[in-house]
Residue, then its C-alpha position, 0 to 999 in steps of 0.5 A: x500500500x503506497x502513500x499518494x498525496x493529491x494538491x487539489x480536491x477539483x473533480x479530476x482530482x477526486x476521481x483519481x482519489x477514488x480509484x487510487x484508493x480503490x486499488x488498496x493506496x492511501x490516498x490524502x487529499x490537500x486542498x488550500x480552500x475550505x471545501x471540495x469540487x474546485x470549479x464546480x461551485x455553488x452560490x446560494x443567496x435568499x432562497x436562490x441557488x446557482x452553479x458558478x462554474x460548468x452547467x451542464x455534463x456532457x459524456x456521463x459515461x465518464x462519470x458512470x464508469x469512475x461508481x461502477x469502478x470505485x463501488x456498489x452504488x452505481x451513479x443513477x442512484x447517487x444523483x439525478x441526471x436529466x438528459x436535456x430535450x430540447x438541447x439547446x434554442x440558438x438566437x441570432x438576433x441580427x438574423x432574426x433566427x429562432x430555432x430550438x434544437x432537439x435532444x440527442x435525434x439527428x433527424x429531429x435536428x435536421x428537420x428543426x435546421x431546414x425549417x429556420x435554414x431553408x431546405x437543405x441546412x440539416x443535410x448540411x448539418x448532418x454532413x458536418x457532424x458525420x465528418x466530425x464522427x470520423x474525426x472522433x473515431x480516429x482520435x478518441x483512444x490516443x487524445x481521450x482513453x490513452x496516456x499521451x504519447x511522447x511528442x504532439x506528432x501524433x495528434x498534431x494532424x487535424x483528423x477533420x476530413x474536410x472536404x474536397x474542392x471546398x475552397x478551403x486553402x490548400x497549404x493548410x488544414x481550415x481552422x473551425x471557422x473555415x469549415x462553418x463559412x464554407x460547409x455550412x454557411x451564413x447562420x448556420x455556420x454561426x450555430x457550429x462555430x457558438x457551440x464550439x466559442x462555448x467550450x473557450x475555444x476560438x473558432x478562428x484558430x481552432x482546427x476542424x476537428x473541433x467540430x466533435x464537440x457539437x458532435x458529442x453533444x448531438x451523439x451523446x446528450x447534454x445533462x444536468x443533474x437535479x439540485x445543480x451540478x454541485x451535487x455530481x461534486x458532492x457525490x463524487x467526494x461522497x465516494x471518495x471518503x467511502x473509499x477511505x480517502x482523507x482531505x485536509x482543507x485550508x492545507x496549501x501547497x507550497x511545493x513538492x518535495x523530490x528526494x533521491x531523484x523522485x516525489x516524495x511528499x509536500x511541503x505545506x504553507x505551515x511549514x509540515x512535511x506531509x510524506x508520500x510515496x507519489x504525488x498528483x498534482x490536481x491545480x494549475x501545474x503552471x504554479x510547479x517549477x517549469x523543470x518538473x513539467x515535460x517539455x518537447x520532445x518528451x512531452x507537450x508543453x503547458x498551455x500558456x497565458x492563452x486560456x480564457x476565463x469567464x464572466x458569469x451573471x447570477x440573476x433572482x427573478x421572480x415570477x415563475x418560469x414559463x412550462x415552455x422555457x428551454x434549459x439552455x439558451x444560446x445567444x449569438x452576437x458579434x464578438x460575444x456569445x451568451x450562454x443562458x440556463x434556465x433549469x426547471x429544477x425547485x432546488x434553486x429557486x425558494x419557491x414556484x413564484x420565483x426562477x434562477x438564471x445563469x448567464x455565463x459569456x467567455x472573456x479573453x486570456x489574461x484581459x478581462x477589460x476586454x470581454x463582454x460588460x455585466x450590463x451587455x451581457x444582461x442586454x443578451x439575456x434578455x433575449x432569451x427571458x422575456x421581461x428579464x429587467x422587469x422581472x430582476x430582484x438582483x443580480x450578481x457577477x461573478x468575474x475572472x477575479x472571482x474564478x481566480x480566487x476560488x481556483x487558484x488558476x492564473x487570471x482565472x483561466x478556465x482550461x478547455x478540452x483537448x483537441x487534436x490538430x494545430x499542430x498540438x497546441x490545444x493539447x496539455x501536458x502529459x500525465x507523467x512529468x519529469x520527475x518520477x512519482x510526480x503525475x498531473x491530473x484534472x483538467x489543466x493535465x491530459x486530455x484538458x478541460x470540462x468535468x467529462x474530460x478531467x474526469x478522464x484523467x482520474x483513470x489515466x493517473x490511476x492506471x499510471x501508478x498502479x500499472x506503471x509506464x507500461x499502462x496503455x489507457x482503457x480496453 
């Protein structure tokens, strides 16, 4: 039985926790903050409860697989998890376009696309994602079931296959953008390239593999789980401490101990030694000595000041919400885009004469001052709540600042998932690091950002320290 020290209690952090212990490790988690589940936070205020960090789930299975590994219960039965349907309701104002998408139904979304697009958008669509299909098929056991190979070389290609005599330069792969303008087209192209500035990522520098986000979506379903995402944190840390996990809250770290060569433990703010045969570092791994981190050609390098962060309105309005209300709502202007959730979910709300809405819009890396304003974000959201300032009792923002206090990531970055292409520039570091012992996990670590894929790395970082290098991911 080896001691394992985690630096953080987010979700990739607690995931690799449960597992770890599973496999007969002590496991003891340290956490500088007063509580668990890192990004997924909860504000309650006056009867109102709202997430403050992701919304909704995509691929539950990841989460499906982290109970049925670590015991009895599977997860059905720790949380409620409510496939969206419809989807999303896309708004574009400049165009006067209005369209609400199914759940999950490739047919039911194509019609829904010819009936605001004209007759052929859903083909179209359709076309689009089934690339985006062959594009995950290629890439979904190296970039998401597998520990990242030596260099970016071998996801460094974009898999997007798009499409010949398309108009498309010739010299390069098409960025995302690219691919919407000149497979899809006016507005149409606007609702693949929104989805996609959703996750944080540009779609004018994003490759056309990008496009398996919205196919992961459409394929999979969006999810949300009954009382606000926080519960999915509060079960997985339920299971950890099932599984004998020990956290230690208002513990910083202020760095990790290598001995003879290898982790040995952590050294606290406090000045305690805690001792540990290997560490996993659950946090921004930028706040680690750059030497410690793989660097090419062993490895991909950290991302750097690029990530974004995000500008999030909490807003208590009173009379009920409406039967017909869609969960969630995306608002495209030019420059921004406003992603509203409207749950039908009473834990959120004091009573049925009252709704909670969360609007959340992405700012630049490391330049809040030029992202959306608290009151042009609420502009947006009115679009997609009648009578929202009418209905207003109060408001809230929650801005980088507050991401960054209560993450700890530099300017309050919010890391987005892994992509393959752009030559490796969207992918993160490896699991493993240059010093032996020492392994990265949650979503600043291989395969990135968005609860799904930091809970991936949970299996990845436990596969690593249990099996050993020679572990080759999930069968």
């Amino acid at each position: 039985m080896a001691r394992i020290a985690v630096i953080g209690a987010g979700m990739g952090a607690m995931a690799t926790a449960a597992r770890l212990a599973v496999a007969g490790h002590r496991v003891t988690v340290y956490e500088r903050g007063t509580t668990y589940g890192g990004a997924v936070g909860r504000h309650e205020r006056g009867g109102f409860a709202f997430d403050t960090g992701p919304g909704l789930l995509h691929l539950p299975a990841v989460y499906r697989d982290l109970f049925v590994k670590t015991g009895k219960r599977p997860l059905e039965t720790c949380v409620d998890l409510v496939q969206l349907d419809p989807s999303a309701r896309h708004l574009l104002p400049a165009s006067g376009v209005d369209v609400t998408l199914p759940g999950a139904s490739r047919g039911g979304v194509a019609a829904a696309l010819d009936g605001a697009f004209g007759s052929g958008a859903g083909e179209r669509w359709n076309g689009v994602l089934g690339r985006a299909r062959d594009a995950w098929d290629a890439t979904r056991r190296p970039l998401l079931e597998e520990p990242l190979r030596a260099g970016p070389q071998a996801l460094g290609s974009d898999p997007y296959p798009a499409l010949r005599r398309s108009g498309l330069l010739r010299r390069r792969p098409p960025t995302l953008a690219e691919v919407a303008a000149r497979e899809l087209g006016g507005g149409l192209g606007e609702l693949l390239t929104g989805l996609v500035a959703s996750y944080g990522i540009a779609p004018g520098r994003a490759p056309g593999s990008a496009a398996v986000l919205p196919y992961m979506e459409q394929t999979f379903g969006s999810w949300y789980v009954r009382g606000g995402m926080r519960a999915l944190a509060t079960a997985v840390y339920e299971r950890c401490r099932e599984r004998k996990v020990e956290f230690v809250f208002g513990a910083e770290v202020r760095e990790v101990l290598v001995r003879g060569g290898r982790a040995a433990g952590l050294l606290l703010a406090d000045g305690t030694e805690a001792a540990a045969d290997s560490v996993v570092c659950a946090v921004d791994p930028r706040l680690l000595p750059e030497s410690f981190l793989p660097r090419p050609p062993e490895g991909v390098p950290v991302r750097g000041e690029g990530v974004p962060s995000r500008l999030t309105l909490l807003l208590a309005l009173r009379g009920a919400r409406p039967a017909d209300a869609v969960h969630r709502t995306l608002v495209h202007s030019p420059g921004v885009l406003a992603t509203v959730l409207r749950p039908d979910d009473p834990a959120t709300r004091p009573d049925a004469d009252h709704e909670a809405v969360t609007v959340t819009a992405v700012c630049p890396a490391g330049n809040a001052s030029a992202g959306p304003r608290p009151e042009e974000l609420l502009d947006l959201a009115a679009a997609a709540v009648p009578d929202l300032r009418e209905r207003l009792l109060w408001q809230e923002a929650r801005t980088p600042a507050d991401v960054e206090a209560a993450t700890g990531a530099r300017g309050g970055s919010v890391p987005a998932p892994a992509l393959a292409g752009a030559g490796g520039r969207l992918l993160y570091p490896a699991n493993t690091t240059a010093v032996p012992g020492l392994y990265l996990a949650g979503g600043w670590a291989h395969p990135g950002g968005g609860l799904a894929h930091a809970g991936m790395t949970g299996a990845l970082v436990a596969g690593l320290i249990v099996e050993g290098a020679e572990f080759r991911g999930s069968q």
